[in-house]
N, C-alpha and C positions, 0 to 999 in steps of 0.2 A: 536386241532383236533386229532382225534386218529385212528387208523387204528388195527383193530379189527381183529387176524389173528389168524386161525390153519393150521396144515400141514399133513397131511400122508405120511408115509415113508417105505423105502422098511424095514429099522431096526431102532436101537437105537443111533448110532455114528455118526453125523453129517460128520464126515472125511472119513467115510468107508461108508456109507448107502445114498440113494438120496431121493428126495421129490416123491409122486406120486399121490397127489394131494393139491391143494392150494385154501383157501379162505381167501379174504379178505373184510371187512365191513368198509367203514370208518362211524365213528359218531364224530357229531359237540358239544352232552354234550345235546342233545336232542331226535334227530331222526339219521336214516341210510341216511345219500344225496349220497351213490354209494358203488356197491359194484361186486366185482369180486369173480368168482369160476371159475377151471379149474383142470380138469386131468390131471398128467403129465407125460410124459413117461420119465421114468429114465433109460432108453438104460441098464439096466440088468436086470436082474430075480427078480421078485416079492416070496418070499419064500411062502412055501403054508400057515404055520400058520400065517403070516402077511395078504394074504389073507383071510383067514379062519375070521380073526376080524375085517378086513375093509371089506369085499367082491371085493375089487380095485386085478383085475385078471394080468396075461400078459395081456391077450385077450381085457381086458376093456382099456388098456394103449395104445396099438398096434398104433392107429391112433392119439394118443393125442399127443399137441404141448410138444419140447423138453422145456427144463427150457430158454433157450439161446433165444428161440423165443417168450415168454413172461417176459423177462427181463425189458425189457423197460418198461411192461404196470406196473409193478411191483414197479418199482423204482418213474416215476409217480406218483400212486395209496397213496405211502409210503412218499414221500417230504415232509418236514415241518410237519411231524406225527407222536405222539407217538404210539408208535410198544404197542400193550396187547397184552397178550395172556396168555392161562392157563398152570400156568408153562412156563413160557416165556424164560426162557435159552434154551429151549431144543426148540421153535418154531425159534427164531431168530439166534440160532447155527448153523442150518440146511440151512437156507435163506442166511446169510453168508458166508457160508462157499462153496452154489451153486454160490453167485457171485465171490467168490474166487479162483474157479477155470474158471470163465469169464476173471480173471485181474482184477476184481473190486475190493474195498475195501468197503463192505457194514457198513454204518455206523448211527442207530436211537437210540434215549432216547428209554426207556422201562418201562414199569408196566406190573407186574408179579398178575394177580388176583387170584393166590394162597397165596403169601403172603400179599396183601391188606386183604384176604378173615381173614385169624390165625389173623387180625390185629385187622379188625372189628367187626367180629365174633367169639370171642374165644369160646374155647374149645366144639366145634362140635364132633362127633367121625373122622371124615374124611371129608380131602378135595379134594380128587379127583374131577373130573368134573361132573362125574356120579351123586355120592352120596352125594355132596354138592347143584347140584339142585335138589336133591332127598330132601334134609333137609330146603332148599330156596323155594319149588312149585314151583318150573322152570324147564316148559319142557323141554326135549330133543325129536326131529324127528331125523330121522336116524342119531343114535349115532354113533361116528369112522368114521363119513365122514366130512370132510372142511367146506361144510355148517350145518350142523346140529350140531357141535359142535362149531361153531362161531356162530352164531346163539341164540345157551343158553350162550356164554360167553358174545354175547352184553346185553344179559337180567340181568345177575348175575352185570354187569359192573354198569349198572345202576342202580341198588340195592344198591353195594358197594357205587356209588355215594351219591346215597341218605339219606345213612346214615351216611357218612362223607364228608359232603357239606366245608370242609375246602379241600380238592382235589383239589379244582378251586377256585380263587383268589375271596371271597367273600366280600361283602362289609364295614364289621363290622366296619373295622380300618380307612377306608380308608369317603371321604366326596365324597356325590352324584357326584359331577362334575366332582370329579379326578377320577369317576368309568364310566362317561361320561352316565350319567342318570341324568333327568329332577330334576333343583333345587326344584321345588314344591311336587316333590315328599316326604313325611314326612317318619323318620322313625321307628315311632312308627307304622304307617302302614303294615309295613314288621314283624314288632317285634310280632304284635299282630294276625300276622297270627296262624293258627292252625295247629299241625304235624299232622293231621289227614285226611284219605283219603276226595278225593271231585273233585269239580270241581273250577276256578279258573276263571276270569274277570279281564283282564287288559282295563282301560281309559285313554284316552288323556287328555287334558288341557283344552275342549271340551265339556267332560264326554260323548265321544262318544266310544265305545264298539270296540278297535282295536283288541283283542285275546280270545281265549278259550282255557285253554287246563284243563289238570285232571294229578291226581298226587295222589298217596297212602298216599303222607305226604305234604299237598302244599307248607308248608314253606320250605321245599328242593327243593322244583321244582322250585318255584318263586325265591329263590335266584340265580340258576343255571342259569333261563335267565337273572338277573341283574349282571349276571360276563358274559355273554358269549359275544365272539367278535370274535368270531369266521368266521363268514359272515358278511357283508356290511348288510345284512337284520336282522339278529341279534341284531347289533349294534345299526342302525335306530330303530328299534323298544323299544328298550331296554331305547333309550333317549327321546323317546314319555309317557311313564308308567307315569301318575300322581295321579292315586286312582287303587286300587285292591278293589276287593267285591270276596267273595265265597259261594260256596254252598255245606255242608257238606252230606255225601251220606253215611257213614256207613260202604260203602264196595265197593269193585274195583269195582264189574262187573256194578253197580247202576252209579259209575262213569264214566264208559267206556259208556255205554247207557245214561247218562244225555249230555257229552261233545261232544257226537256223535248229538243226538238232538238238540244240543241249535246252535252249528258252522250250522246247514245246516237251522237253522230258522233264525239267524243274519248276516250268510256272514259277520263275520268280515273282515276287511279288511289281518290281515296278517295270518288269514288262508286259504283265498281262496284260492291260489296255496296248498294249503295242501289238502282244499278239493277235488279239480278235481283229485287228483293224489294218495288219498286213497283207491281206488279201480278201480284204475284204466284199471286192464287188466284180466280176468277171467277163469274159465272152465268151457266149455258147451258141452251140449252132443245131440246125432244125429243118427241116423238110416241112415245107408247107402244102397244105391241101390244094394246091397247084403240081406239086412236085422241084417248085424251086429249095437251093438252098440260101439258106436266112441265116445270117448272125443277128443276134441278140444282146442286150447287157443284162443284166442280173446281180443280185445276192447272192456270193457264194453259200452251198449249203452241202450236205452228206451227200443229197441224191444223185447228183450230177455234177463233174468233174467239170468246170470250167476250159476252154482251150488256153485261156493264159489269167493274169489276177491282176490286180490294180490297189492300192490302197486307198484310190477316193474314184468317186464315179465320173467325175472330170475326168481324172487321167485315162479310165476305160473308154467313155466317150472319143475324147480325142483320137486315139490308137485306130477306133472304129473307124472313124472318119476319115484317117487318113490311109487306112484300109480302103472300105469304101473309094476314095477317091481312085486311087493307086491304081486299081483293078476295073476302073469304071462298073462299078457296082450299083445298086437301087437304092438310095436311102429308106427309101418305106419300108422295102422286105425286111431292109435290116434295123426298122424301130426309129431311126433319126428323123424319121419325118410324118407326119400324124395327121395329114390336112386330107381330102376324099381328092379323089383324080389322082393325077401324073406324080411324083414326085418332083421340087425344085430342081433337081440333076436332068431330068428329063426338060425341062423348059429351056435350059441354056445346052441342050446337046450331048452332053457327057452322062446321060442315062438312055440306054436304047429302046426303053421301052417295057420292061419288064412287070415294071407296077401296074398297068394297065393292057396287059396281055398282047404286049405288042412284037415283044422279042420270044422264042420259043423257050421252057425251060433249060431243054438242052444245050443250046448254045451260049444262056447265061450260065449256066453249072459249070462249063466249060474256064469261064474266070472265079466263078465264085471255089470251084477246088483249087485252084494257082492259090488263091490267098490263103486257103483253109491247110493247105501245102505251109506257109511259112509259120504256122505254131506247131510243126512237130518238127524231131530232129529230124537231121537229113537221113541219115541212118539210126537201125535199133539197138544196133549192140558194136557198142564201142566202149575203148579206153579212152579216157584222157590225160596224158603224161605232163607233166608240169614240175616247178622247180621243188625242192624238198626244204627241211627244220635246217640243211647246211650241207656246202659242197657236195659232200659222202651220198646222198640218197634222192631219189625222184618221190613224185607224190602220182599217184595210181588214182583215178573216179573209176568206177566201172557205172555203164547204164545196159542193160539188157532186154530185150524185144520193151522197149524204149521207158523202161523204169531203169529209175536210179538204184542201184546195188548199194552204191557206201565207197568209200576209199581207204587205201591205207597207204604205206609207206614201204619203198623197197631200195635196195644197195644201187647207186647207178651205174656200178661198175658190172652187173646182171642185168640190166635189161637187156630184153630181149623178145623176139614177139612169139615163143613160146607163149598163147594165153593163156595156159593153165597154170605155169610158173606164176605169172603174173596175177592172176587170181585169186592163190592163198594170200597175197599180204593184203586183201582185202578186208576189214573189219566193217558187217554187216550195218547198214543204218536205215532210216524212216524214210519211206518216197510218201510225196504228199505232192499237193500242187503248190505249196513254197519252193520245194527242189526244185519242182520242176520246170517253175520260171526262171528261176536261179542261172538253173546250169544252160538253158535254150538261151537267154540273154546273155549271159556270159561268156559262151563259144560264138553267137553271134556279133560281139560289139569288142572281143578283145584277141589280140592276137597269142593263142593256148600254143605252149612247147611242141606237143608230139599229139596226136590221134591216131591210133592204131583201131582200125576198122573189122569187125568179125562178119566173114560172110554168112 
């Protein structure tokens, strides 16, 4: 297990300088099962240029817990974990050297994904954190803050993994049973897997369909869960595997929409807690008996379609907040803030008034629709053109008055922006609000072949 950490600080010297904000991810070598962020008030003076590049003020610390009063959740969080981080001397220096002034003696294994990065990727121009997901297609959301830079470090983390699948105790040397996977399991099976993006089928003994997942290179990913033992559900599932089947897709986003489709048409058995918990919690928006508009968080449910989804309520919180900020918005209208009067955004200037009837609806609707603008596509009915299963063919999304249609595959030697040619290789699929975060974040954060636009 690894616990996936950045930090903000008042300076550079762990011994002279304090933390002033903290996230932490953990990941099992698959997914995120928990994760912490918090502000922290480091009892001196935030400098202004250290401001000036986190935007972390006095003013935003003022009420945040001291380090001493999330020590604990800290030390928890981190047990039996290896400590990442980008540039990982200077994150675990810091954490250190705050329990070191507790009387603690803080002590984890570490990987540094800067020098994993010069290890597996040489000669990049730069490895900063910036410019290395700058050179990876790996987003960063609000860069210089704890989540948003832990955040693109679990995503790079997993890259690095999957291109050096010797990271984690793989199976090669070692015999199924002393990896505590099913004897019937063959392994020419594994061997004659593909490096190439797709989706992935694991069976029982049974030949009955226990998993789906997807993977840029499947044979990194299917080794990953026959080393992982990381959880008791891991493990089980790992010594059930007796046949793999896949299905190659050409290109992530094909993958992300086939593994999304096929888990919510077969209910496998060890993704159903994955399923309920993928989107599980959302932003919804509302007109209040003012006439403003208001985002909200929530439970996803039937009744009401969320404008985007989150798999834990941190992560929908956050998105809010830096919504919120972004568009100088109200905290209160939008639920973040719960105390009678002004809202805290209103005390420091960056709220004009709105909580307390001081800005007119109008003019705050005015930004509240800019933001409510960024969760729908920019347009309703488009193509999206991307690379195909091999040379020969493109891969086709259709979305129309702004639901997902489905995709299919066509010659690339005929495209063309006929769209009605381009239409029949279309095979019909499920729109739901997993698409539909899917494909909005996916055209937003990656750079997609072709979009052809239907007026």
């Amino acid at each position: 297990m690894f616990a996936i950490i950045d930090i903000e600080t008042t300076g550079l010297k762990a011994s002279l300088e304090k933390i002033t904000e903290i996230a932490i991810y953990i990941y099992d070598g698959n997914q995120i099962v928990d994760r912490f962020v918090s502000l922290v008030n480091p009892e001196r003076n935030i400098p202004y240029q250290i401001t000036k590049i986190t935007g972390i003020s006095n003013q935003l610390v003022a009420n945040a817990p001291k380090f001493y009063e999330i020590a604990k959740k800290i030390l928890e969080l981190t047990e039996n974990k290896i400590f990442v981080a980008h540039n990982a001397q200077f994150d675990y220096s810091f954490v250190k050297e705050e329990f070191k002034r507790l009387g603690y003696n803080y002590q984890r294994k570490t990987i540094c994904t800067v020098k994993l990065s010069r290890k597996l990727i040489p000669n990049l121009p730069s490895y900063s954190l910036g410019n290395l997901c700058q050179s990876l297609d790996i987003p960063i959301l609000n860069r210089h803050r704890a989540a948003g830079d832990t955040e693109a470090t679990v995503k790079l983390f997993e890259k690095l993994l999957e291109i050096d699948v010797s990271q984690k105790p793989i199976l090669s040397h070692l015999s199924a049973t002393e990896n505590g996977l099913h004897p019937d399991l063959k392994p020419e099976t594994i061997d004659n897997l593909p490096e190439k993006e797709g989706v992935y089928y694991f069976f029982n003994q049974y030949k009955k369909l226990i998993y789906i997942g997807k993977s840029i290179n499947i044979k990194a990913r299917v080794k990953q869960h026959l080393a992982n033992n990381s959880t008791p559900k891991a493990t089980e599932m790992k010594s059930k595997i007796v046949d793999i089947d896949y299905e190659l897709t050409g290109n992530e986003l094909i993958a992300l929409l086939l593994e999304s489709d096929e888990i919510k048409t077969h209910l496998p058995l060890y993704n159903r807690s994955q399923r309920r918990t993928t989107a599980h919690y959302g932003i919804f928006f509302h007109f209040d008996a003012n006439d403003y508009l208001c985002f909200k968080l929530g439970k996803n449910d039937m009744d009401e379609m969320p404008l985007t989804s989150f798999s834990t309520l941190d992560a929908a919180k956050n998105h809010l907040e830096r919504l919120t900020e972004k568009f100088k918005l109200c905290q209160k209208l939008n639920g973040l803030y719960n105390h009678t009067g002004s809202c805290f955004q209103h005390e420091i200037k960056q709220c004009k008034g709105a909580c307390i009837g001081v800005e007119s609806p109008n003019d705050y609707n005015q930004r509240a629709e800019k933001a409510l603008q960024t969760f729908e596509f920019e347009n309703e009915n488009f193509l999206v053109i991307g690379k195909g299963r091999n040379d020969d063919e493109k891969s086709v999304v259709r979305v129309a008055n702004g639901k997902y249609i489905g995709f299919g595959y066509i010659d690339s030697s005929v495209i063309t922006n006929d769209l009605e040619f381009l239409f029949d290789c279309i095979k019909p699929r499920q729109n739901n609000r997993d698409v539909q975060v899917i494909l909005k974040n996916y055209i937003e954060n990656h750079d997609v072949e072709k979009i052809i636009i239907k007026n």
